[in-house]
KEKOLRO-511643 format. One record per residue (C-alpha): residue in three letters; x, y, z. Coordinates in steps of 0.25 Angstrom, whole numbers, plus 5000, padded with zeros to 4 digits. Example, Ala and Ser with C-alpha at 12.3 -4.5 7.8 and 13.67 -1.06 7.14 Angstrom:
// residues 2
ALA504949825031 SER505549965029 
END
This chain:
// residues 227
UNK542456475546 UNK543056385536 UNK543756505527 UNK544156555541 UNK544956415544 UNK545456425528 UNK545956555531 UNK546556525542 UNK547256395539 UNK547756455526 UNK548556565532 UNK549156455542 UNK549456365530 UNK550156475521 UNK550956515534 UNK551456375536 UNK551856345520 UNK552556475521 UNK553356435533 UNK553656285526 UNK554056355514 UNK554956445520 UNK555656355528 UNK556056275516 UNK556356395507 UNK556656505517 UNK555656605514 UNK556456615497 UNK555456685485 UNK554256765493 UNK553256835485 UNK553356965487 UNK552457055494 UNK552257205493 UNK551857305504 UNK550557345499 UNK549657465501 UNK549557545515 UNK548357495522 UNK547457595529 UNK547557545543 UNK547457615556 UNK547957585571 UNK547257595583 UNK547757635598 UNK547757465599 UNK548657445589 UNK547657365579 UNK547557395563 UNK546257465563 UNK546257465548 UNK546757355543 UNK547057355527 UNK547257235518 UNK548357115526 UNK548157215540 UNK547157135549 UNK546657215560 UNK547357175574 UNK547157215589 UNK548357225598 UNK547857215613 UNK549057195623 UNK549357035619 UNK547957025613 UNK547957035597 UNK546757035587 UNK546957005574 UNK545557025566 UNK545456955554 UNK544356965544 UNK543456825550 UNK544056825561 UNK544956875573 UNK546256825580 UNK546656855592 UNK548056845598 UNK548956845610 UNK550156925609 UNK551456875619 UNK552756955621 UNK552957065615 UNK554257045604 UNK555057115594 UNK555657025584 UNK556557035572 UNK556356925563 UNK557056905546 UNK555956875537 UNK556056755529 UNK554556785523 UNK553456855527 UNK551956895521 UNK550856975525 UNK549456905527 UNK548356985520 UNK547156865518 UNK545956885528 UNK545856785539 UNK547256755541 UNK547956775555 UNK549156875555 UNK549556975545 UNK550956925540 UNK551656825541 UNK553256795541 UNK554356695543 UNK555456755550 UNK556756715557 UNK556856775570 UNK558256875573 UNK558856785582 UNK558856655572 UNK559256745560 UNK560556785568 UNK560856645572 UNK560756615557 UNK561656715553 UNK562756685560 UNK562656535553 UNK562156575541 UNK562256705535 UNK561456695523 UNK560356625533 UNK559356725527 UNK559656685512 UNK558456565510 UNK559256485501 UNK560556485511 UNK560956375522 UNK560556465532 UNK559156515525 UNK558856365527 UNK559156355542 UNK558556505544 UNK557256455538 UNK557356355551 UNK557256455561 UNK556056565552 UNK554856575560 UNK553456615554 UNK552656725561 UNK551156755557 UNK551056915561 UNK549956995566 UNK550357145564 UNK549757225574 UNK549257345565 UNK549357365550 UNK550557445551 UNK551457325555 UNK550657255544 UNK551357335535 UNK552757345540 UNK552457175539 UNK552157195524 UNK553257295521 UNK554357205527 UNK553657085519 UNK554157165508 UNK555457205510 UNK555557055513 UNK555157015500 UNK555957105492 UNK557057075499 UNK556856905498 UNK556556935483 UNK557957005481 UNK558756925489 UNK559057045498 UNK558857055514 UNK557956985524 UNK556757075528 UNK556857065544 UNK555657105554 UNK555657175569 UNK554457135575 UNK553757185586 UNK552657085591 UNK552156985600 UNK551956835598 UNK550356805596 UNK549656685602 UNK548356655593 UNK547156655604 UNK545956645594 UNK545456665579 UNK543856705582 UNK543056705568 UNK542456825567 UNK541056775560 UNK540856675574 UNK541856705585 UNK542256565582 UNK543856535587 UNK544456495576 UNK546056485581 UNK546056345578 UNK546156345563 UNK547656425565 UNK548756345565 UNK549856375574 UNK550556535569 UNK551656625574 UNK550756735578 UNK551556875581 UNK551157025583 UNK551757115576 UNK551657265581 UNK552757315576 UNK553857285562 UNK555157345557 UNK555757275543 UNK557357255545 UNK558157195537 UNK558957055539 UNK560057115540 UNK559857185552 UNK559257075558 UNK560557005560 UNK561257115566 UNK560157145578 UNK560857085590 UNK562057055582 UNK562757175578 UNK561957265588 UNK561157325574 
END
């Protein structure tokens, strides 16, 4: 149980250095990442990865119940209203260790708040600018559970694009998800059914059933330009 309680701690703990060094740097020089190889994965009628490769937990999509299986143990979730949000990444990572809750993580600055930046500062997406200073106020992290390996993927692919673009300066990777807000019910260990939910800290749990990758261009102009 112990290594359970390191593991879990620790994922909390990256998550949460991550966020204070991205709010003082605004998400600058990530190390790049790469899609990888196609994992053998299959999907049931329920949704869930029946097959899960390599980074793709197996998770059961129930209504607004959610399961996520880990390898010691298994979290279950409750999912709220159903949502479909467009974010602009200002990082993002997949999570591939056993034991850790969530498949990927990003930080991310909601539609809304990124057009209400650009109107001020133009070159708000541009971490070393005025305006990537105030933007890094308003980015959110999210911890994401995908609801089957396929969304896993699309997460990775866009993690990419992200990357490559951050590394030559070009545009903001943006996200379209579709998903639910997830409310942590228990962590059971598998070895002793023991409830274990109090060694997570506090995340920002959210479904995702569904991704496409825009670009942070087209963000700005949903809702503004009528693109």
């Amino acid at each position: 149980m112990n290594l359970l309680a390191a593991a879990l701690q620790a994922r909390n703990s990256t998550a949460l250095a991550l966020c204070m060094l991205l709010c003082a740097a605004c998400g600058a020089n990530h190390a790049s990442v790469s899609v990888g190889a196609d994992q053998d994965a299959s999907v049931n009628d329920g949704g869930a990865a029946t097959a899960p490769g390599h980074g793709c937990d197996m998770v059961e999509v129930n209504g607004s119940d959610v399961v996520e299986k880990e390898k010691d143990f298994t979290a279950h979730y409750r999912a709220g209203a159903a949502y479909v949000k467009t974010v602009m990444l200002f990082g993002g990572e997949r999570v591939e260790e056993d034991n850790k809750l969530s498949n990927a993580y990003i930080f991310a600055l909601d539609q809304a708040d990124a057009q209400m930046l650009a109107l001020k500062y133009p070159d708000f997406y541009l971490c070393t600018s005025p305006g990537g200073k105030e933007a890094a106020k308003y980015i959110i992290p999210y911890d994401l559970v995908p609801a089957t390996c396929d969304v896993y993927k699309q997460l990775v692919a866009a993690f990419d694009t992200f990357h490559k673009n951050d590394r030559a300066g070009g545009d903001r990777t943006s996200l379209r998800l579709h998903g639910a807000p997830l409310t942590l019910e228990t962590v059971t260990a598998n070895a002793t059914g023991q409830d274990v939910k109090s060694q997570v800290t506090s995340q920002n749990f959210q479904l995702v059933t569904a991704v496409e990758q825009l670009t942070g261009e087209s963000l700005l102009k949903f809702g503004t330009t009528g693109g």
